[in-house]
Backbone as XML, in Angstrom:
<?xml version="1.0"?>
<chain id="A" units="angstrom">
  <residue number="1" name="UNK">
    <atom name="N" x="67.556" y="11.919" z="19.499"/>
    <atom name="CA" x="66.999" y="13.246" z="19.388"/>
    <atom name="C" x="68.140" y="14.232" z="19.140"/>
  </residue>
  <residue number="2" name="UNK">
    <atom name="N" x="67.956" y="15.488" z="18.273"/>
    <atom name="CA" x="69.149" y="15.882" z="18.278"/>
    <atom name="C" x="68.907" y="17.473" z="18.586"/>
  </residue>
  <residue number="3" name="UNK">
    <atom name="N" x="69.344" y="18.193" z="18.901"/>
    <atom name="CA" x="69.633" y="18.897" z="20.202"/>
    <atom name="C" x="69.645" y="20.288" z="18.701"/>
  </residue>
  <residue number="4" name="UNK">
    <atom name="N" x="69.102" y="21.830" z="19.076"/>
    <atom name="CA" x="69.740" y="22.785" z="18.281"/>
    <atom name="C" x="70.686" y="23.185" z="18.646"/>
  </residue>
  <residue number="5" name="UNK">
    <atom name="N" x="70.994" y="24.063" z="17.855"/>
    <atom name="CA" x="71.648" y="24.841" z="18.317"/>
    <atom name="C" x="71.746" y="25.646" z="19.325"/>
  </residue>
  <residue number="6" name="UNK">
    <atom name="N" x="72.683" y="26.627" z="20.004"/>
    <atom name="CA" x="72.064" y="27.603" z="21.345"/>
    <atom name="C" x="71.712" y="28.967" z="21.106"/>
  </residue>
  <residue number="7" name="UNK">
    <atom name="N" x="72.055" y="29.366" z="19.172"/>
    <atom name="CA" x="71.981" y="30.375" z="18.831"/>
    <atom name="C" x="70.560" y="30.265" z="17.947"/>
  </residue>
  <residue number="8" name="UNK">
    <atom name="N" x="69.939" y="29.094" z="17.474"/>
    <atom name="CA" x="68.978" y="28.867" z="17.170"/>
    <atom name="C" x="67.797" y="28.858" z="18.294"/>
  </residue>
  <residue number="9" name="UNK">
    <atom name="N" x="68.154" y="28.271" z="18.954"/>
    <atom name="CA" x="67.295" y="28.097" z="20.458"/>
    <atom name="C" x="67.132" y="29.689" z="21.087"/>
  </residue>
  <residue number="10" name="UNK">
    <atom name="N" x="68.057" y="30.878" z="21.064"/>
    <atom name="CA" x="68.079" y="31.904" z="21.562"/>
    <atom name="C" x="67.156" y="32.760" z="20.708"/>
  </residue>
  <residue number="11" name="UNK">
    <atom name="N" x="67.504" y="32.783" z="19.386"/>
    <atom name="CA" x="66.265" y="33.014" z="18.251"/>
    <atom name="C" x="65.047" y="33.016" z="18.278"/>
  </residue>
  <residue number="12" name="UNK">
    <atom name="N" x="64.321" y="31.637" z="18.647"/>
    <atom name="CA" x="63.362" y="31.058" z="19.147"/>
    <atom name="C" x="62.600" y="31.666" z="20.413"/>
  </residue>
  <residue number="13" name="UNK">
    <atom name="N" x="63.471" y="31.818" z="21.312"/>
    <atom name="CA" x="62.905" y="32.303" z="22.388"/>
    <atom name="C" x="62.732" y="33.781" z="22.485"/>
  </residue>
  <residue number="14" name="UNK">
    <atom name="N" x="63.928" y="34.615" z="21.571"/>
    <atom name="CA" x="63.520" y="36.430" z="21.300"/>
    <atom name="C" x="62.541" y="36.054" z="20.402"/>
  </residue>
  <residue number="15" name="UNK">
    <atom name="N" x="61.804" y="35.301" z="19.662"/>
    <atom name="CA" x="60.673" y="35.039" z="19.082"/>
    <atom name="C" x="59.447" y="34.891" z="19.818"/>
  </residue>
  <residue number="16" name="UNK">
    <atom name="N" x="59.319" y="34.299" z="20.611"/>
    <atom name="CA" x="58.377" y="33.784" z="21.503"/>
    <atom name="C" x="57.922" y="35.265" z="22.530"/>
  </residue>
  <residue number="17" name="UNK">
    <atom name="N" x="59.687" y="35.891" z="22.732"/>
    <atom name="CA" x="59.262" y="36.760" z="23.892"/>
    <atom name="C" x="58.562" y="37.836" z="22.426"/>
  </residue>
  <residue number="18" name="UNK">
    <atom name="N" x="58.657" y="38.205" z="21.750"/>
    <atom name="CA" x="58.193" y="39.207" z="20.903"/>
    <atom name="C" x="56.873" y="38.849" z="20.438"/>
  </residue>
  <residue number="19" name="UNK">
    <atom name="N" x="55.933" y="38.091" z="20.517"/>
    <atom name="CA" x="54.923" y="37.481" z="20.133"/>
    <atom name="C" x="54.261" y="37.528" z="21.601"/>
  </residue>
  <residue number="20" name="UNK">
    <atom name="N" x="54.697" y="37.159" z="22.344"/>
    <atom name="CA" x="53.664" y="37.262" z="23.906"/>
    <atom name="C" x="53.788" y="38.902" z="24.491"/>
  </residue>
  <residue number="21" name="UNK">
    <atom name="N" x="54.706" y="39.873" z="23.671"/>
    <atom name="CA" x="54.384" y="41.039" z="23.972"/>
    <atom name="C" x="53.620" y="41.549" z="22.880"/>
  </residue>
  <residue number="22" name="UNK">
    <atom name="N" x="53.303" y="41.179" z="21.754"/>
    <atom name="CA" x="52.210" y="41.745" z="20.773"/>
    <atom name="C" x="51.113" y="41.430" z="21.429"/>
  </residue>
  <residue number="23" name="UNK">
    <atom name="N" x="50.629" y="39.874" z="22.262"/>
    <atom name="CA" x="49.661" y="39.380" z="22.503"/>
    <atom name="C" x="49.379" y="40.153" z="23.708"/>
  </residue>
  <residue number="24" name="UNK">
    <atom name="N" x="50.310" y="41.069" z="24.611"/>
    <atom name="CA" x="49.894" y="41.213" z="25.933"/>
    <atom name="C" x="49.410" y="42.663" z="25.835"/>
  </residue>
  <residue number="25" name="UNK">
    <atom name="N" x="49.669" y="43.505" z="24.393"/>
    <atom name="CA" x="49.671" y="44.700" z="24.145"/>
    <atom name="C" x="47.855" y="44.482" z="22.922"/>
  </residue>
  <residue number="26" name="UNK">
    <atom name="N" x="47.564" y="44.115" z="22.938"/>
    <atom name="CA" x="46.321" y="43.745" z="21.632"/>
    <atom name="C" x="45.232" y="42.728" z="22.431"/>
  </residue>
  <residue number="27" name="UNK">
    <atom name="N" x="45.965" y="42.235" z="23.382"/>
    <atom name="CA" x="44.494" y="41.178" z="24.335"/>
    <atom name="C" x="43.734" y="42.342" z="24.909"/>
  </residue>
  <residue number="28" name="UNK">
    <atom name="N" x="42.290" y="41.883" z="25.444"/>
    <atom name="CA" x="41.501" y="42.635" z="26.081"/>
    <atom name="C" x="41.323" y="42.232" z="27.670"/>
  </residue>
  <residue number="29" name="UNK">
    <atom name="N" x="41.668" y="41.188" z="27.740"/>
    <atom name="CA" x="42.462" y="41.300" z="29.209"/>
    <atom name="C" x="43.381" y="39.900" z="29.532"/>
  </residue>
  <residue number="30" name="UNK">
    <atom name="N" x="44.621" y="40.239" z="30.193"/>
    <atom name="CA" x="45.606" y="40.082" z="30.196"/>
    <atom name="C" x="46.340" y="39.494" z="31.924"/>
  </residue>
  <residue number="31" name="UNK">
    <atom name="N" x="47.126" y="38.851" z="32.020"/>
    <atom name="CA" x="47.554" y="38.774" z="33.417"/>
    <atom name="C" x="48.197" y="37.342" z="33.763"/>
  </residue>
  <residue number="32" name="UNK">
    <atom name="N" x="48.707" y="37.526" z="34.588"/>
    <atom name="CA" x="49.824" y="36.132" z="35.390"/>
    <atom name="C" x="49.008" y="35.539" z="36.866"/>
  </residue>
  <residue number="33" name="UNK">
    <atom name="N" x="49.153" y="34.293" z="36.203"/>
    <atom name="CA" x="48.827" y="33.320" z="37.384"/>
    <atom name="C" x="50.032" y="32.634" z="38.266"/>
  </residue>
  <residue number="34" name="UNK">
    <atom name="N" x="49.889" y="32.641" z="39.256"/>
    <atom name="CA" x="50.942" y="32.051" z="40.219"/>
    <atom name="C" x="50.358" y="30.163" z="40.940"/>
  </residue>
  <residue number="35" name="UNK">
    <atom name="N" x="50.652" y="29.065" z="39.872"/>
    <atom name="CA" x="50.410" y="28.011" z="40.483"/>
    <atom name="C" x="51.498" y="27.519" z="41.497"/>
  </residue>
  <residue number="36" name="UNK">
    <atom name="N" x="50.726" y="26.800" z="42.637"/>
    <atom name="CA" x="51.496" y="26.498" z="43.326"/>
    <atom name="C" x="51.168" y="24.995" z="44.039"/>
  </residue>
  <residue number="37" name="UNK">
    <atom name="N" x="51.473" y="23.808" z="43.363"/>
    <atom name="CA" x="51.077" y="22.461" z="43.361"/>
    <atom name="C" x="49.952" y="22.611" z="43.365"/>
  </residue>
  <residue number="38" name="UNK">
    <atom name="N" x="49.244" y="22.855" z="41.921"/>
    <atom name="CA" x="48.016" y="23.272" z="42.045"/>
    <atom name="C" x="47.795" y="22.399" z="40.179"/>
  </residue>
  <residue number="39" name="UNK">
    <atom name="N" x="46.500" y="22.003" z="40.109"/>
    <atom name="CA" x="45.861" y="21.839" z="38.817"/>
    <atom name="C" x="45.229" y="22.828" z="38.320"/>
  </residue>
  <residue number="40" name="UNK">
    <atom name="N" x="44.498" y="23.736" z="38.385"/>
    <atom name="CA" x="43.657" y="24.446" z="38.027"/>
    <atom name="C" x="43.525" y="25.705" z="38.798"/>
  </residue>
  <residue number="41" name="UNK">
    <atom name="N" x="43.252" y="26.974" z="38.176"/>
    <atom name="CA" x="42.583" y="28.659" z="38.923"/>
    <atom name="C" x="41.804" y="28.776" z="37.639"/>
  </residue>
  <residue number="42" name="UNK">
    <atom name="N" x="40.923" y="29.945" z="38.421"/>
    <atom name="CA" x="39.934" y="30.732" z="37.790"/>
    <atom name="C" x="40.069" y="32.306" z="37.562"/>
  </residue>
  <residue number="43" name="UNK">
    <atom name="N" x="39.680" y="32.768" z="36.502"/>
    <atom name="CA" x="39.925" y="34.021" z="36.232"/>
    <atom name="C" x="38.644" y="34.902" z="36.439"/>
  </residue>
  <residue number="44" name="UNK">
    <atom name="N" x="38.321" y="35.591" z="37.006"/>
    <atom name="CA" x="36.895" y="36.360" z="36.689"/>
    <atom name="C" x="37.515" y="37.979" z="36.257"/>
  </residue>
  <residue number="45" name="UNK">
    <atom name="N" x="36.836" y="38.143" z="35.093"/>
    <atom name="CA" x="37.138" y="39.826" z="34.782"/>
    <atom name="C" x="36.699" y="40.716" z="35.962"/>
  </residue>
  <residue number="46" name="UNK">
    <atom name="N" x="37.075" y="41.749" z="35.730"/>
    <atom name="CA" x="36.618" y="43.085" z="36.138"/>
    <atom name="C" x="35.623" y="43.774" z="35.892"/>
  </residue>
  <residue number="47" name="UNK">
    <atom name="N" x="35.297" y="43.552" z="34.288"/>
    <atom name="CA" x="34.041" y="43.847" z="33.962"/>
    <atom name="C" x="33.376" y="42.328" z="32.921"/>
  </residue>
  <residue number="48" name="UNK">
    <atom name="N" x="32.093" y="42.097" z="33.478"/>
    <atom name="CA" x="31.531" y="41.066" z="31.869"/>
    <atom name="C" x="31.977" y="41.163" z="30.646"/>
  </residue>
  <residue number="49" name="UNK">
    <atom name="N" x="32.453" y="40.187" z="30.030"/>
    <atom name="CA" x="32.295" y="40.633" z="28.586"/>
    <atom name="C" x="30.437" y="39.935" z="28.220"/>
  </residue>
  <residue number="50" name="UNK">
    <atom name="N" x="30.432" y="40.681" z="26.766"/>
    <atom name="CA" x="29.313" y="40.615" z="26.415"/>
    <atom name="C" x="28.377" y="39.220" z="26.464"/>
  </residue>
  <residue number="51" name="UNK">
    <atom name="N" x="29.773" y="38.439" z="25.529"/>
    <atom name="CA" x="29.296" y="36.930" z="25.269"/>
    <atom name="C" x="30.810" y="36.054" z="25.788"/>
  </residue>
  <residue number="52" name="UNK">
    <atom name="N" x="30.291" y="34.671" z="25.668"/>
    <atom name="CA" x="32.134" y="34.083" z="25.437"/>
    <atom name="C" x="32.769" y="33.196" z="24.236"/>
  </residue>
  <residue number="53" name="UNK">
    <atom name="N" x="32.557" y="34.711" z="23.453"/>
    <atom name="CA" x="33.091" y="34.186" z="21.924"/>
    <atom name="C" x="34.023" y="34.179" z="21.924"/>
  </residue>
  <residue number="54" name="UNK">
    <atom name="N" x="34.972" y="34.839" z="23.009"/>
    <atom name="CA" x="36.187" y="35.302" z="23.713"/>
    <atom name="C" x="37.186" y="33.619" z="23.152"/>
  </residue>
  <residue number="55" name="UNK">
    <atom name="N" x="38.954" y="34.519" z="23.124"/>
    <atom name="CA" x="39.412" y="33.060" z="23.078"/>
    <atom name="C" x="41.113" y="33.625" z="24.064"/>
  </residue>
  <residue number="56" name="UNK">
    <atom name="N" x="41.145" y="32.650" z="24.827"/>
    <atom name="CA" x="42.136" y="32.501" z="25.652"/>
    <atom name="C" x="43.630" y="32.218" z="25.150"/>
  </residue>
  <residue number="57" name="UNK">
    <atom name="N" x="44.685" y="32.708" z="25.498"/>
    <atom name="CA" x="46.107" y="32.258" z="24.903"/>
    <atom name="C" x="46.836" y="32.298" z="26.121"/>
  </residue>
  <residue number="58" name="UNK">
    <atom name="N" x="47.137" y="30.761" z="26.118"/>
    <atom name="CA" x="47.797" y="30.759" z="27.388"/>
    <atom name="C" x="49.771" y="30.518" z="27.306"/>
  </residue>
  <residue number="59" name="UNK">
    <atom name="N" x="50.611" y="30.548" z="28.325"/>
    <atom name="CA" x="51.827" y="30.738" z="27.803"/>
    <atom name="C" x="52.815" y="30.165" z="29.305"/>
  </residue>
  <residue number="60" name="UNK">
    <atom name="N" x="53.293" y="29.589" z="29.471"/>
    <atom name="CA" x="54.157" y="29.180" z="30.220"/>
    <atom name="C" x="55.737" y="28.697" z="30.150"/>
  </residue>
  <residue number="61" name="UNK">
    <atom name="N" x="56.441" y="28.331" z="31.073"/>
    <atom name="CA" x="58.084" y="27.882" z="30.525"/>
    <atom name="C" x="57.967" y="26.719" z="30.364"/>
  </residue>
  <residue number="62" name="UNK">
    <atom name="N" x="57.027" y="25.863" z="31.164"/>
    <atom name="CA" x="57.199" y="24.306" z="31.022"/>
    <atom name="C" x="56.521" y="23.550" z="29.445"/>
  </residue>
  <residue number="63" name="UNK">
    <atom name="N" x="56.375" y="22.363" z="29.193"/>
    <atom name="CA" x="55.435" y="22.030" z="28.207"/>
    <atom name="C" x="54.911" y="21.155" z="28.936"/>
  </residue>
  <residue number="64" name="UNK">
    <atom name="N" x="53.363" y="21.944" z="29.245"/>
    <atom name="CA" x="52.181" y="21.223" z="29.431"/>
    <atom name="C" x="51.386" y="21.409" z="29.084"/>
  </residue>
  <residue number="65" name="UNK">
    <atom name="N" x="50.061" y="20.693" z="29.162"/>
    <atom name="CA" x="49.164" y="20.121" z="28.268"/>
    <atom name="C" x="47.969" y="21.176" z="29.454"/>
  </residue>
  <residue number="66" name="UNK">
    <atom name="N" x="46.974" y="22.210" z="28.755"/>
    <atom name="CA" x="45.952" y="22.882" z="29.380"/>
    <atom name="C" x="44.838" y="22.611" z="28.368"/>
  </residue>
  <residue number="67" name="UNK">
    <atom name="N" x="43.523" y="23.461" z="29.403"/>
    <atom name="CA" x="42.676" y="23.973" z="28.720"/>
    <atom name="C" x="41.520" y="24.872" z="29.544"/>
  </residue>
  <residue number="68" name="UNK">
    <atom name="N" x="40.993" y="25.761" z="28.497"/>
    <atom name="CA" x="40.310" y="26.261" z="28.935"/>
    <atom name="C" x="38.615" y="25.722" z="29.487"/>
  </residue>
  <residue number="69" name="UNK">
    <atom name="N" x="38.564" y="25.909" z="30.464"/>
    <atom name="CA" x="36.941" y="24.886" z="30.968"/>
    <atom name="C" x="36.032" y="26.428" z="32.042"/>
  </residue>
  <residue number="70" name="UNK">
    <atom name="N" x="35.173" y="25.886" z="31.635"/>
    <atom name="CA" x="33.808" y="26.647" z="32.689"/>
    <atom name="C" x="33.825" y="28.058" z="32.057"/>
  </residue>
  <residue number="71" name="UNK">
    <atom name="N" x="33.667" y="28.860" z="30.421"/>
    <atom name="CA" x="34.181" y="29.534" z="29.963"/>
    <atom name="C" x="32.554" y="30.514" z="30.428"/>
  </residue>
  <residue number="72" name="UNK">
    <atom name="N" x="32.545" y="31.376" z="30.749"/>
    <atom name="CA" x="31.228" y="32.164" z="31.091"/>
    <atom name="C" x="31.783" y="33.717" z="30.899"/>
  </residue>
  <residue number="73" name="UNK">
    <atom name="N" x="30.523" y="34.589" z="30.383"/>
    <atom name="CA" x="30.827" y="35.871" z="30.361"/>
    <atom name="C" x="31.704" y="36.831" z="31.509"/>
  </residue>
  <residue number="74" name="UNK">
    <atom name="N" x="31.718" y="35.954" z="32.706"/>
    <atom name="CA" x="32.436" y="36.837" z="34.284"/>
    <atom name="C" x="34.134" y="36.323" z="33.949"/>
  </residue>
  <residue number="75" name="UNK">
    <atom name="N" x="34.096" y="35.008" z="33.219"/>
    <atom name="CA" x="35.327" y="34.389" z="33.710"/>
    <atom name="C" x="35.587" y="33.141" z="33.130"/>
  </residue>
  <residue number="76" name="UNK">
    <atom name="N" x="36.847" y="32.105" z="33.788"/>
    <atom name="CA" x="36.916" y="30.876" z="33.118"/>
    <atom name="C" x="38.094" y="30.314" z="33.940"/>
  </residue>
  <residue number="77" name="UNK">
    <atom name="N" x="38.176" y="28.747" z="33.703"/>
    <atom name="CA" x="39.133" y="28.291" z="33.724"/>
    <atom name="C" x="40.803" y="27.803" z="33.488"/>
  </residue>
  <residue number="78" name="UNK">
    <atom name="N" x="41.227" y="27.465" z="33.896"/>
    <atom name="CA" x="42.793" y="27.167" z="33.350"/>
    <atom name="C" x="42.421" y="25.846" z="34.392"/>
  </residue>
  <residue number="79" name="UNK">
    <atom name="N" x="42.774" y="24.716" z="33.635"/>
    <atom name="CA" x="43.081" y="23.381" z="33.614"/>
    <atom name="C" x="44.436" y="22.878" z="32.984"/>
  </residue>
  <residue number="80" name="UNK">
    <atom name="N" x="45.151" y="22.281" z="34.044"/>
    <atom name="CA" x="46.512" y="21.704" z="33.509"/>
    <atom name="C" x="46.188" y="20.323" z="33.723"/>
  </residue>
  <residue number="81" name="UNK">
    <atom name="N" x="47.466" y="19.324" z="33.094"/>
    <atom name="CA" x="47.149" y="17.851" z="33.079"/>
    <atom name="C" x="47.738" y="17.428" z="34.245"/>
  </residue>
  <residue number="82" name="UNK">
    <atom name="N" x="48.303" y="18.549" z="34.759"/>
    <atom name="CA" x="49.483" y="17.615" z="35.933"/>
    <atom name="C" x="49.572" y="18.802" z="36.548"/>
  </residue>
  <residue number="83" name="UNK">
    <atom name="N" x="49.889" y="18.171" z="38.110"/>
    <atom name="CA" x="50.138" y="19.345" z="39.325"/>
    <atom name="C" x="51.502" y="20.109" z="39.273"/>
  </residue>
  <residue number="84" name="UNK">
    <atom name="N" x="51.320" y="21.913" z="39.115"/>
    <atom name="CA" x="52.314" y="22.373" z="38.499"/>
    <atom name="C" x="52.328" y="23.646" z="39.885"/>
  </residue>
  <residue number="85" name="UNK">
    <atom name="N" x="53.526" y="24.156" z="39.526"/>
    <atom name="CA" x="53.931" y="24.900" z="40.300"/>
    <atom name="C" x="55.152" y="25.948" z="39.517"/>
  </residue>
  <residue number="86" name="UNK">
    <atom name="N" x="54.491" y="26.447" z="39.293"/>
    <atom name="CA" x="55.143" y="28.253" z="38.165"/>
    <atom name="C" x="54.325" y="29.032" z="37.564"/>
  </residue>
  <residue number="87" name="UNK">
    <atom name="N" x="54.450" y="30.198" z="37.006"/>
    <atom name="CA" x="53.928" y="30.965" z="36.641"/>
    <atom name="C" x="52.899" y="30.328" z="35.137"/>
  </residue>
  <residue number="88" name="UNK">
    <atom name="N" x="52.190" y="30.619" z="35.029"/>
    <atom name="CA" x="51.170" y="30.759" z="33.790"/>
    <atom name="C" x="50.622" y="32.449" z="33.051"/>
  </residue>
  <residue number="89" name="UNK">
    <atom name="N" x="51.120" y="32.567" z="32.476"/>
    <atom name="CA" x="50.125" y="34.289" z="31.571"/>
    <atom name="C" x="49.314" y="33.361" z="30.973"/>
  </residue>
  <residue number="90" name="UNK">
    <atom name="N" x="48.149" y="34.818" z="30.686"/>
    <atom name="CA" x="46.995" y="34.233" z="30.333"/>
    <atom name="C" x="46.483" y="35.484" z="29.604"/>
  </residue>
  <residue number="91" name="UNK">
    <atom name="N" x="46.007" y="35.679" z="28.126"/>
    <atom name="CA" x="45.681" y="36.707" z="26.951"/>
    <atom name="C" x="44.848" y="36.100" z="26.662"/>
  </residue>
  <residue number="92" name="UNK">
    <atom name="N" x="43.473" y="37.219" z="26.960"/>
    <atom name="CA" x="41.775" y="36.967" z="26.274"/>
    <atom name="C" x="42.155" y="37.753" z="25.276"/>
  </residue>
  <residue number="93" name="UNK">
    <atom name="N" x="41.502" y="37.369" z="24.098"/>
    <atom name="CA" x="41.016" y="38.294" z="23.278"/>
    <atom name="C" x="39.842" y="37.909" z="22.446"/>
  </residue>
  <residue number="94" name="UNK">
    <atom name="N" x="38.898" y="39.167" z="22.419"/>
    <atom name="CA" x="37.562" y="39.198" z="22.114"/>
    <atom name="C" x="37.437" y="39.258" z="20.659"/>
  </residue>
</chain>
């Protein structure tokens, strides 16, 4: 496997951070989860949305494998594959 660079890799990541602040500034609702040897939380809005045509963007430091489950107008899931413990953000947008 061969390894980038650290100035390529730094690139990458002022990339990433500039893209999860477009997403956190343009989602319709927005926010950080705190897992803690945990598989799964639930989100419920503040207010209903209408329907759940809604689509979730989720964002973390590690690479793991999620998804969104139990998706209903109040709220929804975050499902990970493995018991994790760090932060997760999480960007609806309608």
């Amino acid at each position: 496997m061969t390894q980038l660079p650290g100035e390529v890799l730094d690139e990458i990541n002022a990339a990433k951070a500039e893209v999860e602040n477009i997403l956190a500034q343009t989602s319709a609702v927005n926010g950080t989860l705190s897992f803690v040897a945990e598989t799964a939380q639930s989100i419920v809005f503040a207010t209903p949305f209408a329907n759940t045509s809604y689509r979730v963007y989720v964002t973390m430091e590690d690479f793991i494998d999620y998804r969104i489950t139990n998706k209903t107008t109040v709220g929804f899931d975050i499902e990970l594959n493995v018991t994790y413990t760090g932060t997760v953000q999480y960007d609806v947008f309608v």
